[in-house]
KOLMAR-344660 format. One record per residue: residue number from 1; residue in one letter; x, y, z of N, C-alpha, C in turn. Coordinates in Angstrom, 2 decimals, decimal comma. Example, Ala and Ser with C-alpha at 12.3 -4.5 7.8 and 13.67 -1.06 7.14 Angstrom:
<bafis>
  num  residuo      n.X      n.Y      n.Z     ca.X     ca.Y     ca.Z      c.X      c.Y      c.Z
    1        A    13,19    -5,69     7,80    12,30    -4,50     7,80    13,20    -3,30     7,80
    2        S    12,85    -2,25     7,08    13,67    -1,06     7,14    12,90     0,03     7,87
</bafis>
This chain:
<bafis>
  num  residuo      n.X      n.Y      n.Z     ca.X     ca.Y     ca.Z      c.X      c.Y      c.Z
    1        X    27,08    -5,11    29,66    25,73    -4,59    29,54    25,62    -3,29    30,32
    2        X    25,24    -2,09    29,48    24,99    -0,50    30,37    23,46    -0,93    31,18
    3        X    24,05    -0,30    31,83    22,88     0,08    33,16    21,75     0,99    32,99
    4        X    20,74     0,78    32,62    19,49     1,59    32,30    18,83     2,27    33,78
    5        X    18,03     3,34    33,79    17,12     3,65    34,65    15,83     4,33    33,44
    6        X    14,72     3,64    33,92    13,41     3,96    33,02    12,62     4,64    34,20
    7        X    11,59     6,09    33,15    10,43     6,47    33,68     9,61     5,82    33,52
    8        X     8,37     5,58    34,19     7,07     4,91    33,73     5,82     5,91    33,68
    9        X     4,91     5,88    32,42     3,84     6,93    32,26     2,27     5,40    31,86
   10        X     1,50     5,84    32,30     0,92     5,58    32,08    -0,56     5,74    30,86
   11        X    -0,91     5,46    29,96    -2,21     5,46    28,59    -2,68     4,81    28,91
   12        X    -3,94     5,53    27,96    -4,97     4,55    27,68    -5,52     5,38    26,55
   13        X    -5,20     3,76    25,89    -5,55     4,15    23,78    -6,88     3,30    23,66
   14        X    -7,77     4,07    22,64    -9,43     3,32    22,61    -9,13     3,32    20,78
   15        X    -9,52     2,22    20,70   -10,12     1,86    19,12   -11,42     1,40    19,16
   16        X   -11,94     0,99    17,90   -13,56     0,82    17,33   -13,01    -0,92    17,03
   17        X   -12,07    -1,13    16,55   -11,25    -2,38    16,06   -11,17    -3,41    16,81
   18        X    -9,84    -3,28    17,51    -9,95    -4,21    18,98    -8,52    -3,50    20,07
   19        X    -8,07    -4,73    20,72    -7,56    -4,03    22,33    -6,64    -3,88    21,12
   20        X    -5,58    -5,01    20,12    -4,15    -4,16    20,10    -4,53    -3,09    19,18
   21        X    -5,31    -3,01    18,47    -4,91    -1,02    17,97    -5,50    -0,44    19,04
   22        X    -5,50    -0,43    19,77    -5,68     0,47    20,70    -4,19     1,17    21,62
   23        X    -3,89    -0,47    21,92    -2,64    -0,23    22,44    -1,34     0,41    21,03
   24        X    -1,25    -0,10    20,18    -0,82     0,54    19,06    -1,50     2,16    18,96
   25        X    -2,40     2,32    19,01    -3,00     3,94    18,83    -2,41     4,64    20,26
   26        X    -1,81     4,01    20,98    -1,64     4,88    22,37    -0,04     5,00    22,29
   27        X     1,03     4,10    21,91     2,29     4,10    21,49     2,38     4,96    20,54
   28        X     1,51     4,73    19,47     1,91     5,64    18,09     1,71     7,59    18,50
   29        X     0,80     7,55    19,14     0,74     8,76    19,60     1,45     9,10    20,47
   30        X     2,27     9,08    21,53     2,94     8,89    22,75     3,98     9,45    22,06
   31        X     4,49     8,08    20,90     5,83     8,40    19,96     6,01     9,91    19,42
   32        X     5,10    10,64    19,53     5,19    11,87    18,51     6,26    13,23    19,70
   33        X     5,26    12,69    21,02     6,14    13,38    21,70     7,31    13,42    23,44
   34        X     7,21    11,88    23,14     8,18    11,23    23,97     9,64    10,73    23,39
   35        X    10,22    10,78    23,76    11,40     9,88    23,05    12,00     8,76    23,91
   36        X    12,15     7,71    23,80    13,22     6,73    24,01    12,27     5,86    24,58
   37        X    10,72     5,05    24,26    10,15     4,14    24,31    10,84     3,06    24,34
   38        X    10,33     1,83    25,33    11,42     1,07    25,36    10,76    -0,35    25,61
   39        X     9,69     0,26    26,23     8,73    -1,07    26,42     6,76    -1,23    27,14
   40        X     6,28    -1,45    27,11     4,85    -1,83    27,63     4,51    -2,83    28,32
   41        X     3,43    -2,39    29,05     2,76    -3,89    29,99     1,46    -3,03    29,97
   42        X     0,28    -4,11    29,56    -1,20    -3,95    29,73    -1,47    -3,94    30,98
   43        X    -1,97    -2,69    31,76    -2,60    -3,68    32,88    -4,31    -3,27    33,07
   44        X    -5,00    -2,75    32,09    -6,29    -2,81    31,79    -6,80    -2,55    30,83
   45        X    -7,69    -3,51    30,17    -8,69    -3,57    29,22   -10,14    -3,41    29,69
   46        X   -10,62    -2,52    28,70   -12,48    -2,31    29,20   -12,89    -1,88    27,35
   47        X   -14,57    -2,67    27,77   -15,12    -2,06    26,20   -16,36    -1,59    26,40
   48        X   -16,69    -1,39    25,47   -18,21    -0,71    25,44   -18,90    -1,56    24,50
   49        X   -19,95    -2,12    24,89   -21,07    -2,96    24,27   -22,45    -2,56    24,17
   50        X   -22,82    -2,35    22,48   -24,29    -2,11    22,10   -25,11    -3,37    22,13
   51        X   -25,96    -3,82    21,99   -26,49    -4,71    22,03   -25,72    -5,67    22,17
   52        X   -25,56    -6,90    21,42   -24,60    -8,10    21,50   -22,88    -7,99    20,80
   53        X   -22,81    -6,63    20,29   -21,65    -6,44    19,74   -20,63    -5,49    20,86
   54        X   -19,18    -5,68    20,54   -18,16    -5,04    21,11   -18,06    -3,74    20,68
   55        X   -18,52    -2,17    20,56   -18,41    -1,43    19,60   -17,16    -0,59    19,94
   56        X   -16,26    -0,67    20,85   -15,21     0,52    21,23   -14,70    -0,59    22,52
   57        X   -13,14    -0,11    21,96   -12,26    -0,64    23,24   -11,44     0,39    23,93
   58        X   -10,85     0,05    25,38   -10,20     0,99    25,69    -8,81     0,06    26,77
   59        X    -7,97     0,51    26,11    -6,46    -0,52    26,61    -5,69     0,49    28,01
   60        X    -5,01     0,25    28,86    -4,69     0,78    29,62    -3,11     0,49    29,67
   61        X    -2,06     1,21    29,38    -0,24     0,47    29,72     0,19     1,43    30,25
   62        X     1,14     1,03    30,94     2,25     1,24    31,50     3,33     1,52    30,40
   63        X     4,29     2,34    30,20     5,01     2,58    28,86     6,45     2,61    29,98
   64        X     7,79     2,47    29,53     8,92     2,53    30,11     9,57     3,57    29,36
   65        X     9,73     4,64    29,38    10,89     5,33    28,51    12,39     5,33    29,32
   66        X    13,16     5,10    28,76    14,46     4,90    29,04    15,29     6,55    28,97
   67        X    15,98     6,62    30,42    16,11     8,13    30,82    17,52     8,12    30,34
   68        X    17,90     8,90    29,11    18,97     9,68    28,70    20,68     9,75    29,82
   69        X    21,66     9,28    29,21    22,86     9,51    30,29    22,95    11,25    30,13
</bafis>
């Protein structure tokens, strides 16, 4: 097994939907100009509420990109 060393960056992706497209909307974008994604951990969720409904979420990760030999 090779020996990895990862950077860690931190997002935060908001959808109208729910937390995972959010977290999906924050990877998918990330992807356009990071390379070598490797992994995630949530470590905050928050939403915005109109009356009794959820109308907007906002996900918070930790992303690992894996640093190039």
């Amino acid at each position: 097994m090779d020996d990895h060393v990862y950077k860690q960056i931190e997002l935060t992706g908001s959808s109208p939907t729910s937390s995972d497209d959010a977290v999906r909307r924050a990877i998918e974008r990330a992807s356009k100009t990071l390379r070598n994604l490797h992994w995630f951990e949530v470590t905050d969720t928050r939403g915005h509420i109109e009356g009794d409904r959820i109308v907007h979420w906002q996900v918070t990760i930790k992303v690992g990109l894996r640093i190039e030999e």
